[in-house]
mmCIF file as gemmi writes it, N, C-alpha and C atoms, coordinates in Angstrom:
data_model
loop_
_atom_site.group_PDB
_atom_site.id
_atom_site.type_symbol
_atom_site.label_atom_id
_atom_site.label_alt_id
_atom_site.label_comp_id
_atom_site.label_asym_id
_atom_site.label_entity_id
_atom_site.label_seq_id
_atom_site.pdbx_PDB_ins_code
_atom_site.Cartn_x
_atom_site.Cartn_y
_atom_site.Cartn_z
_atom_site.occupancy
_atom_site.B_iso_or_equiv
_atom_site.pdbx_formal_charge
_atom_site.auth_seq_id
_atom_site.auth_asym_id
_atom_site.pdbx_PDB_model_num
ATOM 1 N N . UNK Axp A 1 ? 0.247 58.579 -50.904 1 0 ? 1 A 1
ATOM 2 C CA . UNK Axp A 1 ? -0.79 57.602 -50.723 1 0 ? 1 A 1
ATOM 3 C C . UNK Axp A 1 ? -1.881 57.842 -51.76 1 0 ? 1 A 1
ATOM 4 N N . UNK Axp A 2 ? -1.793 56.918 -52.603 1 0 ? 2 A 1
ATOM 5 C CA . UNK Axp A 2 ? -3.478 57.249 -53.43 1 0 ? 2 A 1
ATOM 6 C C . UNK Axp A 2 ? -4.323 56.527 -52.958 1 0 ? 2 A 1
ATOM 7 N N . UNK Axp A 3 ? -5.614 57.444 -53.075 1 0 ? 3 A 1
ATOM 8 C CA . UNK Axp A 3 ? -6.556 56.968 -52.268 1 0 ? 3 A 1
ATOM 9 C C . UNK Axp A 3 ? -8.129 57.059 -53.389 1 0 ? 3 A 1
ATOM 10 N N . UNK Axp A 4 ? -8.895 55.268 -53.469 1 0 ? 4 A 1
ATOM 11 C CA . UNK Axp A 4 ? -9.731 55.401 -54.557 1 0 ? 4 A 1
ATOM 12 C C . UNK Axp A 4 ? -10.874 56.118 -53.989 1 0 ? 4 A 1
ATOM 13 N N . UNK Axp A 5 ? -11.839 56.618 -55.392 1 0 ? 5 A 1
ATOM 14 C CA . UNK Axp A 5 ? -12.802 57.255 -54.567 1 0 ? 5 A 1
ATOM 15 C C . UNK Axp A 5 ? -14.201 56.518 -55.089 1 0 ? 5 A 1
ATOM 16 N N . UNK Axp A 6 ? -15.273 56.505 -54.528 1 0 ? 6 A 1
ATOM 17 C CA . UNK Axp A 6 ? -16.357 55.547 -54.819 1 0 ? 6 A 1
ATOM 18 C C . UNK Axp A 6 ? -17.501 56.561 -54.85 1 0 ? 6 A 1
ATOM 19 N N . UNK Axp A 7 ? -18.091 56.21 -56.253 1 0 ? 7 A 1
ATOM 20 C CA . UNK Axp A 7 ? -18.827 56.964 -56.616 1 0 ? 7 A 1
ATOM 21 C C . UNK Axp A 7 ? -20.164 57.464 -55.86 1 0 ? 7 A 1
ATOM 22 N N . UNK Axp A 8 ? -20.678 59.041 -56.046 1 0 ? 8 A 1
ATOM 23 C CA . UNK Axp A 8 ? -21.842 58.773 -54.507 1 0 ? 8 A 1
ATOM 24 C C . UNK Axp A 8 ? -22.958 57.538 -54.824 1 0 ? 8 A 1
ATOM 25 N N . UNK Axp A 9 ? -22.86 57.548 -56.07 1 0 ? 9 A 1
ATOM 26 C CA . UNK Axp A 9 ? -24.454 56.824 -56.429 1 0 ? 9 A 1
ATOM 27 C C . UNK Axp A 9 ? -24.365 55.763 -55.413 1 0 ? 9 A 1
ATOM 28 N N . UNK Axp A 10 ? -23.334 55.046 -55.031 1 0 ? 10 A 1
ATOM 29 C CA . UNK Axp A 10 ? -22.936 53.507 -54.266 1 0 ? 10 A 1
ATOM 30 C C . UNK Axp A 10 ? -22.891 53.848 -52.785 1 0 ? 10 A 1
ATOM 31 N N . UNK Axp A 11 ? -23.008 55.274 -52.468 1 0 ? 11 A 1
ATOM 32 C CA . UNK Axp A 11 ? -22.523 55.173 -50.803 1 0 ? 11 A 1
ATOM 33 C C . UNK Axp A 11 ? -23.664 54.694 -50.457 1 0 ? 11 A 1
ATOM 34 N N . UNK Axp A 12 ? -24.699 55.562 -49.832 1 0 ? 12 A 1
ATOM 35 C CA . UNK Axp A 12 ? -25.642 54.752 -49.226 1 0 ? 12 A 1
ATOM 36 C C . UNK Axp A 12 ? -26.065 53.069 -49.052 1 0 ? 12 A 1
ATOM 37 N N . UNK Axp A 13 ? -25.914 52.484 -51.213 1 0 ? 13 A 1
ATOM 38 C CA . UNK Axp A 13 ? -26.203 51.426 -50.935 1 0 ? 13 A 1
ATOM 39 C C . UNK Axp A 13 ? -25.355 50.774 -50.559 1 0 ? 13 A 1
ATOM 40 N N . UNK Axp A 14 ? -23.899 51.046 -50.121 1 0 ? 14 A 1
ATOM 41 C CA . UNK Axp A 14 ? -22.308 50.219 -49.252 1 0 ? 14 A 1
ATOM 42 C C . UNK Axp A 14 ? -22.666 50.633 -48.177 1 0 ? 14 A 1
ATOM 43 N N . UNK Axp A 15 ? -23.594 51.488 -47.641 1 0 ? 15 A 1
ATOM 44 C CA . UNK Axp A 15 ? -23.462 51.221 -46.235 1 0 ? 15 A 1
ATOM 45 C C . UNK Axp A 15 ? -24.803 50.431 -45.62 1 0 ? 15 A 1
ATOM 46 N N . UNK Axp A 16 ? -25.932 50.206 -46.769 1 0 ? 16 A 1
ATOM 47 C CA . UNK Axp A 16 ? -26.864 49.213 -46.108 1 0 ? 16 A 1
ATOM 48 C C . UNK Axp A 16 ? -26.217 47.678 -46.16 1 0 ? 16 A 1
ATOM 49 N N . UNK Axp A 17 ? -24.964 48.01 -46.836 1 0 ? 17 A 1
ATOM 50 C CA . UNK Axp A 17 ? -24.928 46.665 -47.267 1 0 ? 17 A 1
ATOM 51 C C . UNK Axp A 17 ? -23.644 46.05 -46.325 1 0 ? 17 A 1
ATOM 52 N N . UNK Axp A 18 ? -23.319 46.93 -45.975 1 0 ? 18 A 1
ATOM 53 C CA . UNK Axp A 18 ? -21.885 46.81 -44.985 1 0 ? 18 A 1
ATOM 54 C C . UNK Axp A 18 ? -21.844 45.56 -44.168 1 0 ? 18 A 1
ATOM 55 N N . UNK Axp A 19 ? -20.338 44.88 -44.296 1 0 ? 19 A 1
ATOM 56 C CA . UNK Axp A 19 ? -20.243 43.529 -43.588 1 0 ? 19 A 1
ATOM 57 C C . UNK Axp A 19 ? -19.592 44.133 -42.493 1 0 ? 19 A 1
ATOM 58 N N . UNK Axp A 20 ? -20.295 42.62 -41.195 1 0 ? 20 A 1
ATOM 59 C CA . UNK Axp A 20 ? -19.515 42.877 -40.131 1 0 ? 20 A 1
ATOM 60 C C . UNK Axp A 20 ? -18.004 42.942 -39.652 1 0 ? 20 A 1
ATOM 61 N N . UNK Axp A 21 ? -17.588 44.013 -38.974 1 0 ? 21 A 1
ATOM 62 C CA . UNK Axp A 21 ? -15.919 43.816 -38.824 1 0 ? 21 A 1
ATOM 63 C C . UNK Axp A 21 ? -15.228 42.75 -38.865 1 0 ? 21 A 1
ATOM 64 N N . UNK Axp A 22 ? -13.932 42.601 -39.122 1 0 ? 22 A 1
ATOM 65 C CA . UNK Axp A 22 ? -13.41 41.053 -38.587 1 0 ? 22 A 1
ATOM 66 C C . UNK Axp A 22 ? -12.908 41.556 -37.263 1 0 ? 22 A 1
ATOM 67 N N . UNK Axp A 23 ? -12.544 40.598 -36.273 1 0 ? 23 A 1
ATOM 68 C CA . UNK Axp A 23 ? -12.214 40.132 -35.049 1 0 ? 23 A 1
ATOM 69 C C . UNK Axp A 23 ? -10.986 41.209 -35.12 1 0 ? 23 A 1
ATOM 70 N N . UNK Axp A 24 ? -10.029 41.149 -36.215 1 0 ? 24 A 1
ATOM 71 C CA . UNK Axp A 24 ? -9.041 41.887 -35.607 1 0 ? 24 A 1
ATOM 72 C C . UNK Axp A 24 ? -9.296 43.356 -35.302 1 0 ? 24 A 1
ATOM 73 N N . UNK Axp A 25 ? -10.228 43.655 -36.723 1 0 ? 25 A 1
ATOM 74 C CA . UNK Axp A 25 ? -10.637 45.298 -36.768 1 0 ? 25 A 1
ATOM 75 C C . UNK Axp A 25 ? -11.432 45.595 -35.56 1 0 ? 25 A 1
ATOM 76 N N . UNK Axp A 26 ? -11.992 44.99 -35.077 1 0 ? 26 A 1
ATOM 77 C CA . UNK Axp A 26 ? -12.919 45.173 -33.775 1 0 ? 26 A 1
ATOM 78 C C . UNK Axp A 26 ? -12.196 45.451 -32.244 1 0 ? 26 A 1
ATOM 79 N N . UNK Axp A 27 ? -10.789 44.703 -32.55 1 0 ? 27 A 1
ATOM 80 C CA . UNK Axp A 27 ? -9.686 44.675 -31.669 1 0 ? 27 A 1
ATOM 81 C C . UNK Axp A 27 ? -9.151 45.467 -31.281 1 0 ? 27 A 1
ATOM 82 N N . UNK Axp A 28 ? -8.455 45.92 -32.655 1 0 ? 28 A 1
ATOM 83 C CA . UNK Axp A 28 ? -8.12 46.998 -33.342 1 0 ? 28 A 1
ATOM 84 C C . UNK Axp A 28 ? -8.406 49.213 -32.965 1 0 ? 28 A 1
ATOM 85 N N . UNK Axp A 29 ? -10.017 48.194 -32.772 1 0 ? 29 A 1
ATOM 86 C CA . UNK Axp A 29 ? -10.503 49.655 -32.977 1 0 ? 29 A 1
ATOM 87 C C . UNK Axp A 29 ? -10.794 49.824 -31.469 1 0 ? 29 A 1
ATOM 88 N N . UNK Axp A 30 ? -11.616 48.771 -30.38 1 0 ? 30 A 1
ATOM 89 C CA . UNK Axp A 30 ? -11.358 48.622 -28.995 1 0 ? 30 A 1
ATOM 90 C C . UNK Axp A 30 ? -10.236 49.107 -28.53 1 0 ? 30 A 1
ATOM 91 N N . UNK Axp A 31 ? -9.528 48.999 -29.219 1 0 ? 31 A 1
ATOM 92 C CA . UNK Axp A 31 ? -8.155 49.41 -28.62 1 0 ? 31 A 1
ATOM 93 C C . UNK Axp A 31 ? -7.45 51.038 -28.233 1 0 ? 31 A 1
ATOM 94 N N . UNK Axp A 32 ? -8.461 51.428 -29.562 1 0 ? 32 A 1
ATOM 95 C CA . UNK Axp A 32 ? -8.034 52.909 -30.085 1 0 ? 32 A 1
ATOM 96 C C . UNK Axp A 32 ? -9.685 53.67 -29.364 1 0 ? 32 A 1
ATOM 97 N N . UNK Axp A 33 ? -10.079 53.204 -28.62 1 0 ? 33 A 1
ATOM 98 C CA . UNK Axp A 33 ? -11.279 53.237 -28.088 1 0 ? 33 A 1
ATOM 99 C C . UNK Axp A 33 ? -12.543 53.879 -28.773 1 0 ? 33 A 1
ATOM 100 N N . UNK Axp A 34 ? -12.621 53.078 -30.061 1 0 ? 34 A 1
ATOM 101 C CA . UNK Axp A 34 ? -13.817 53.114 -31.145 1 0 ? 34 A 1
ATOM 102 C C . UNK Axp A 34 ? -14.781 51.999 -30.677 1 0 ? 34 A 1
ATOM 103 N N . UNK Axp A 35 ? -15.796 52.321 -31.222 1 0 ? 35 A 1
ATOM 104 C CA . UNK Axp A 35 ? -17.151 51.322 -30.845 1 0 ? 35 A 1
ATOM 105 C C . UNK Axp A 35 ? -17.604 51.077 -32.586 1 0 ? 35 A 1
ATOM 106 N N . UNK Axp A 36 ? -16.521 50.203 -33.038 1 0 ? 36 A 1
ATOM 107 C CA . UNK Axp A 36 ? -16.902 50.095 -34.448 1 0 ? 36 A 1
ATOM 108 C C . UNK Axp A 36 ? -18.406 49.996 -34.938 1 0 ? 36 A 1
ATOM 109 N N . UNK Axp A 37 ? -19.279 48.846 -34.778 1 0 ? 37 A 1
ATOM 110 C CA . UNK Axp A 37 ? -20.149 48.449 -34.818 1 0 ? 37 A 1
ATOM 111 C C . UNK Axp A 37 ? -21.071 49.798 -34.408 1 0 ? 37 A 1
ATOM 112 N N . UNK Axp A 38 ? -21.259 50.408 -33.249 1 0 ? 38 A 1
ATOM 113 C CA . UNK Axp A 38 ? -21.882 51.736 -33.508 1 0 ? 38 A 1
ATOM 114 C C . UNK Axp A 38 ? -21.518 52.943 -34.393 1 0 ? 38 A 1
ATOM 115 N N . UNK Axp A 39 ? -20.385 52.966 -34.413 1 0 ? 39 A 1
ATOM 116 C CA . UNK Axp A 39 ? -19.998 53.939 -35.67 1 0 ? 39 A 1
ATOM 117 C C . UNK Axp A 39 ? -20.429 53.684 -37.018 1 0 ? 39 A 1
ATOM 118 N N . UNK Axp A 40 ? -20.445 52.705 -37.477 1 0 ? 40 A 1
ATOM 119 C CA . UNK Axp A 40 ? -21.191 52.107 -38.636 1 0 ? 40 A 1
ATOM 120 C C . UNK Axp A 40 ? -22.602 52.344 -38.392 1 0 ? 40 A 1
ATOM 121 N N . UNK Axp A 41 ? -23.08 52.057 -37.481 1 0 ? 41 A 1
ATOM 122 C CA . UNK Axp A 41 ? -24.607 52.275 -37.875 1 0 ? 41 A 1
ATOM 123 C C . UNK Axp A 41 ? -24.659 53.623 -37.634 1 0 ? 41 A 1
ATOM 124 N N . UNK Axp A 42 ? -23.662 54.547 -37.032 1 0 ? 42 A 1
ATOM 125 C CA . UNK Axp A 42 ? -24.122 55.88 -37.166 1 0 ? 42 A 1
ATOM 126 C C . UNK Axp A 42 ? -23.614 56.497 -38.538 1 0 ? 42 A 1
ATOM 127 N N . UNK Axp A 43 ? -22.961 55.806 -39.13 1 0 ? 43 A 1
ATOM 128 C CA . UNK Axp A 43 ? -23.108 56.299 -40.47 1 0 ? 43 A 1
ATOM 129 C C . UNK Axp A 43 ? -23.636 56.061 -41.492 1 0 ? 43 A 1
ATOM 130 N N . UNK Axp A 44 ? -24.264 54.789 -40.965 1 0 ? 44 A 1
ATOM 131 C CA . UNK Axp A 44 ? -25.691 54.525 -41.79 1 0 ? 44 A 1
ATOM 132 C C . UNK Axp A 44 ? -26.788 55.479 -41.641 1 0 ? 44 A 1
ATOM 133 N N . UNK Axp A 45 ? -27.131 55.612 -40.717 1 0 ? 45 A 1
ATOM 134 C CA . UNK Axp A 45 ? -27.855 56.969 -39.938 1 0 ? 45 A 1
ATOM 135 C C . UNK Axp A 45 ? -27.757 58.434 -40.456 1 0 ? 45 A 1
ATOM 136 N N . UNK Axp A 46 ? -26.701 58.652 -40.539 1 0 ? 46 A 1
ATOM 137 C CA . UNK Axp A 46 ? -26.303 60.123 -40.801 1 0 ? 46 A 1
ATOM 138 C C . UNK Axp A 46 ? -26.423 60.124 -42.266 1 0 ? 46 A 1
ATOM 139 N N . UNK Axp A 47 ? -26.154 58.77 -43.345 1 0 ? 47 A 1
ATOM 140 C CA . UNK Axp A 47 ? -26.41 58.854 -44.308 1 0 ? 47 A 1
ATOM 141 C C . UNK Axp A 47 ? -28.256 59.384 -44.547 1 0 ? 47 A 1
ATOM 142 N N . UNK Axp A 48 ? -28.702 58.083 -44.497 1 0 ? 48 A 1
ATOM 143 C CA . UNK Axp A 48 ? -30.083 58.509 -44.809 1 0 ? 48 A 1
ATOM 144 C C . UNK Axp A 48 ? -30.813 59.985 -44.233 1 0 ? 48 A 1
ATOM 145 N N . UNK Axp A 49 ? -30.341 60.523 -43.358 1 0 ? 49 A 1
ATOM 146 C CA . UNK Axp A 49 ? -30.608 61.855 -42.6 1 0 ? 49 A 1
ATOM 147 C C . UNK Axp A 49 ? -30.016 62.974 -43.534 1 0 ? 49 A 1
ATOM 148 N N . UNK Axp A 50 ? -28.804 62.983 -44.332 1 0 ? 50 A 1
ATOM 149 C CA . UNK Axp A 50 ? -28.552 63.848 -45.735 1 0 ? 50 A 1
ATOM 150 C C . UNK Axp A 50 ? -29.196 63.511 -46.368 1 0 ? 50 A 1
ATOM 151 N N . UNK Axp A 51 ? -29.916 62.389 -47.167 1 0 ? 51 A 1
ATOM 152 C CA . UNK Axp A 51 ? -30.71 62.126 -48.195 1 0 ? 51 A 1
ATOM 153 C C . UNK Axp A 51 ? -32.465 63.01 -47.758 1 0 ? 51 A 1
ATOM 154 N N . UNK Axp A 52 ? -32.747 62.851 -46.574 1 0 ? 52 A 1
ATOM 155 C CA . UNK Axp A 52 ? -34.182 63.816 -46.042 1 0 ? 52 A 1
ATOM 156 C C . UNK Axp A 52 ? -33.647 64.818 -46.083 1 0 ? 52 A 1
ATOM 157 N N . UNK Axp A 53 ? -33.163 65.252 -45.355 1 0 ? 53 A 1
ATOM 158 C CA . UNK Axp A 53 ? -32.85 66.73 -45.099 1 0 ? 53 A 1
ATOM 159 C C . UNK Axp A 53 ? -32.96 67.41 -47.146 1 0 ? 53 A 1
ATOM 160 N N . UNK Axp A 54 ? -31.9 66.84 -47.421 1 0 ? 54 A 1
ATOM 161 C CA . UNK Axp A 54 ? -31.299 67.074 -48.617 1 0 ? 54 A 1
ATOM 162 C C . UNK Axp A 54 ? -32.541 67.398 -49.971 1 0 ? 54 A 1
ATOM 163 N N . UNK Axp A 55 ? -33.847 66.444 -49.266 1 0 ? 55 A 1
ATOM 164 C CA . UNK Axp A 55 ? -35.177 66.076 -49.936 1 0 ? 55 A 1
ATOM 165 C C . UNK Axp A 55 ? -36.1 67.711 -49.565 1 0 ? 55 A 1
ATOM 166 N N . UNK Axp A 56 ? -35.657 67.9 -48.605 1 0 ? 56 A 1
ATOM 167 C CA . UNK Axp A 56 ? -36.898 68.942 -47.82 1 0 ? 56 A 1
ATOM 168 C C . UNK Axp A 56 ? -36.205 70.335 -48.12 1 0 ? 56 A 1
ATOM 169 N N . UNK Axp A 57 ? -34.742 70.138 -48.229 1 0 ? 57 A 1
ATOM 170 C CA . UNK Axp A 57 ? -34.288 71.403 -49.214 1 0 ? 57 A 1
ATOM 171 C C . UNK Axp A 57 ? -35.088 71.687 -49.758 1 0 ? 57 A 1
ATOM 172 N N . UNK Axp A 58 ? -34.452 71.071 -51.082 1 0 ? 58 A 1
ATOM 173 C CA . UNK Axp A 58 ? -35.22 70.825 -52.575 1 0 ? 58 A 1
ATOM 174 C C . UNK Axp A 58 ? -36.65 71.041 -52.462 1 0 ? 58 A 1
ATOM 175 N N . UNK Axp A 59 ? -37.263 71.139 -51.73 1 0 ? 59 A 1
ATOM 176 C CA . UNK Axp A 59 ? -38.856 71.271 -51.881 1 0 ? 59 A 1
ATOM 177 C C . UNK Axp A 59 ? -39.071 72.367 -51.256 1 0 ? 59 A 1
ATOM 178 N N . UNK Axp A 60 ? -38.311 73.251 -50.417 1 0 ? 60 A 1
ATOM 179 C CA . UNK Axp A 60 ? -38.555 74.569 -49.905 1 0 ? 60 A 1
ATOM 180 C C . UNK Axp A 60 ? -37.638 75.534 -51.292 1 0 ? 60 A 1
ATOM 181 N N . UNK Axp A 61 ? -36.596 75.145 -51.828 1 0 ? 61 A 1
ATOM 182 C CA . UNK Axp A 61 ? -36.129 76.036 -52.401 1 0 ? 61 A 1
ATOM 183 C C . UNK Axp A 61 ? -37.064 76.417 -53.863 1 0 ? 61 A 1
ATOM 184 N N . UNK Axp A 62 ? -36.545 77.576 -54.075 1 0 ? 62 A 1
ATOM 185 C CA . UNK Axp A 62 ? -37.005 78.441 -55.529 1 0 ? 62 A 1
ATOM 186 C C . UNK Axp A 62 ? -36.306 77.866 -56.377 1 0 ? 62 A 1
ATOM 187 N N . UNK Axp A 63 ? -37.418 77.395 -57.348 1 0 ? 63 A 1
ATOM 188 C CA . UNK Axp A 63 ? -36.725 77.191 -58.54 1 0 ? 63 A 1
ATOM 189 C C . UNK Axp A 63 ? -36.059 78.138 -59.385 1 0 ? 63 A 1
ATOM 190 N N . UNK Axp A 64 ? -35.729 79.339 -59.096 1 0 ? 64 A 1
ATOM 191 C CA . UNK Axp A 64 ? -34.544 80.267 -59.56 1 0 ? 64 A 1
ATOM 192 C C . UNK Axp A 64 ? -33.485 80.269 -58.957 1 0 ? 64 A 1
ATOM 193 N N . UNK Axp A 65 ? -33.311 80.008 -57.591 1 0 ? 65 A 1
ATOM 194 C CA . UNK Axp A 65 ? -32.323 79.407 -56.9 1 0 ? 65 A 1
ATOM 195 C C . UNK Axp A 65 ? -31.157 78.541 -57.547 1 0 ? 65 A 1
ATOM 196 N N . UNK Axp A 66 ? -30.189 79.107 -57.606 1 0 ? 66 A 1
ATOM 197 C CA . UNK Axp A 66 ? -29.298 77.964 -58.417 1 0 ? 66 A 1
ATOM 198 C C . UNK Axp A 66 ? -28.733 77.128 -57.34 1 0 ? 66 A 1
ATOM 199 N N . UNK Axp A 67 ? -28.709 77.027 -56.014 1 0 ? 67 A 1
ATOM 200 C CA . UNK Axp A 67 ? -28.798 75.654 -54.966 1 0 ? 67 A 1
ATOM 201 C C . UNK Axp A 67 ? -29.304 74.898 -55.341 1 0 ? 67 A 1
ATOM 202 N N . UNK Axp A 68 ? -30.378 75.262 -55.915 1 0 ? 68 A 1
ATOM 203 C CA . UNK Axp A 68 ? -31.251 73.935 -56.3 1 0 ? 68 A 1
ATOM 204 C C . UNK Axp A 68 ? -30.885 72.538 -57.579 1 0 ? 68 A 1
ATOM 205 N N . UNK Axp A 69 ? -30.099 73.271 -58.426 1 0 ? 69 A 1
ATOM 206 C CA . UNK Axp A 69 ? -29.411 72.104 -59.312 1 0 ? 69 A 1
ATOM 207 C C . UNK Axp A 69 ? -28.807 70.977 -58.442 1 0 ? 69 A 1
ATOM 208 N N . UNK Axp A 70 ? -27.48 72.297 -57.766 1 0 ? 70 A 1
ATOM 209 C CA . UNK Axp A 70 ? -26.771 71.057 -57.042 1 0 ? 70 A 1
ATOM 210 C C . UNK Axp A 70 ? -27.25 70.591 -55.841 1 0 ? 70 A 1
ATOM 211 N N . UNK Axp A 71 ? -28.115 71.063 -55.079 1 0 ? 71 A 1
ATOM 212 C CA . UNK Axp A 71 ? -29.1 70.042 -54.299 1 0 ? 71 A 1
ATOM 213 C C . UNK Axp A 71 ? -29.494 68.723 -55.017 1 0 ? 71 A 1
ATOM 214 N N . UNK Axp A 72 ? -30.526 68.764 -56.311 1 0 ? 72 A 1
ATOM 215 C CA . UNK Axp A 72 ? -30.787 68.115 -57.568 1 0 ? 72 A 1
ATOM 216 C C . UNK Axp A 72 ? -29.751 66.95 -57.575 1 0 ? 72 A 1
ATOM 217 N N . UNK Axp A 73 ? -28.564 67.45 -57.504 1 0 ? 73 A 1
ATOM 218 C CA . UNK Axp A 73 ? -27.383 66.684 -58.219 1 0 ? 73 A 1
ATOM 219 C C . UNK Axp A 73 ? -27.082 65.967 -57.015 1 0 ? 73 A 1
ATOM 220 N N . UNK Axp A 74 ? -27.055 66.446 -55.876 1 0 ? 74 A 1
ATOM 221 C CA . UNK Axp A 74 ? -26.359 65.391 -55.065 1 0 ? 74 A 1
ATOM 222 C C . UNK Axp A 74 ? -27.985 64.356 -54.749 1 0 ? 74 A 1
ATOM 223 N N . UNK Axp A 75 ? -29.069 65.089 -54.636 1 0 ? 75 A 1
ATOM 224 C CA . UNK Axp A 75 ? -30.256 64.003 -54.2 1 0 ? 75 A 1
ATOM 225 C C . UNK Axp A 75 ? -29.895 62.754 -55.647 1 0 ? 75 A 1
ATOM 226 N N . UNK Axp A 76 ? -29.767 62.815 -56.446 1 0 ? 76 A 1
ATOM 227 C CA . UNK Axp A 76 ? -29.76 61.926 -58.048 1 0 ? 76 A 1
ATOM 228 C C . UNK Axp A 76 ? -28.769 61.042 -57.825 1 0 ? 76 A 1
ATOM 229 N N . UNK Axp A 77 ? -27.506 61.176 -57.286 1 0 ? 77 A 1
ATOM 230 C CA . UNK Axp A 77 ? -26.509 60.518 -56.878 1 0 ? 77 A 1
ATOM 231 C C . UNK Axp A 77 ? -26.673 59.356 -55.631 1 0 ? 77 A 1
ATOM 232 N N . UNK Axp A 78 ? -27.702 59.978 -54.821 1 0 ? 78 A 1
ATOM 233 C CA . UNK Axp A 78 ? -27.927 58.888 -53.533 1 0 ? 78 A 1
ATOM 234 C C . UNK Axp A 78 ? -28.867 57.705 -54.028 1 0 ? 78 A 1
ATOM 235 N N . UNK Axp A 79 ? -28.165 56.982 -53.608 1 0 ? 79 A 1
ATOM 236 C CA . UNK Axp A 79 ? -29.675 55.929 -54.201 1 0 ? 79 A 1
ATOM 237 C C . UNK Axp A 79 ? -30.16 55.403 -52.95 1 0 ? 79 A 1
C-alpha cells in the first residue's frame, strides 16, 4: 500500500479547513462505533494544543539545548 504524505506546513491549515463527512462515511463510521464529527474536532483540538505546548517549550528551553532547533523546526512547519 503506498501511502502519500502531506507536508506539516498544511496540517493544521487541512484541519481548519476540513469538509463535512459524506452520509456514507458517517454511516460507515456509526457503524464501527466512531463519532466522526467529534473526532475531527478533536483533532482539530489536539492540533492547536501541539502548536502551544510546542510554543511554551521553546520559550522555557536553553538556547544551548539542541531540543530547541527541532522544537524550532516543527513550531516553523505549523502554520
Amino acid at each position: 500500500m503506498n501511502m502519500t504524505t502531506t507536508a506539516s506546513t498544511t496540517i493544521i491549515t487541512n484541519l481548519k479547513n476540513v469538509s463535512a463527512p459524506t452520509s456514507n462515511t458517517l454511516a460507515d463510521a456509526t457503524a464501527e462505533g466512531l463519532d466522526m464529527r467529534g473526532m475531527l474536532a478533536l483533532a482539530q483540538s489536539k492540533a492547536y494544543e501541539l502548536k502551544t505546548c510546542l510554543t511554551l517549550i521553546a520559550r522555557a528551553t536553553d538556547a544551548a539545548d539542541p531540543n530547541l532547533a527541532t522544537v524550532n523546526d516543527i513550531l516553523a512547519s505549523l502554520t
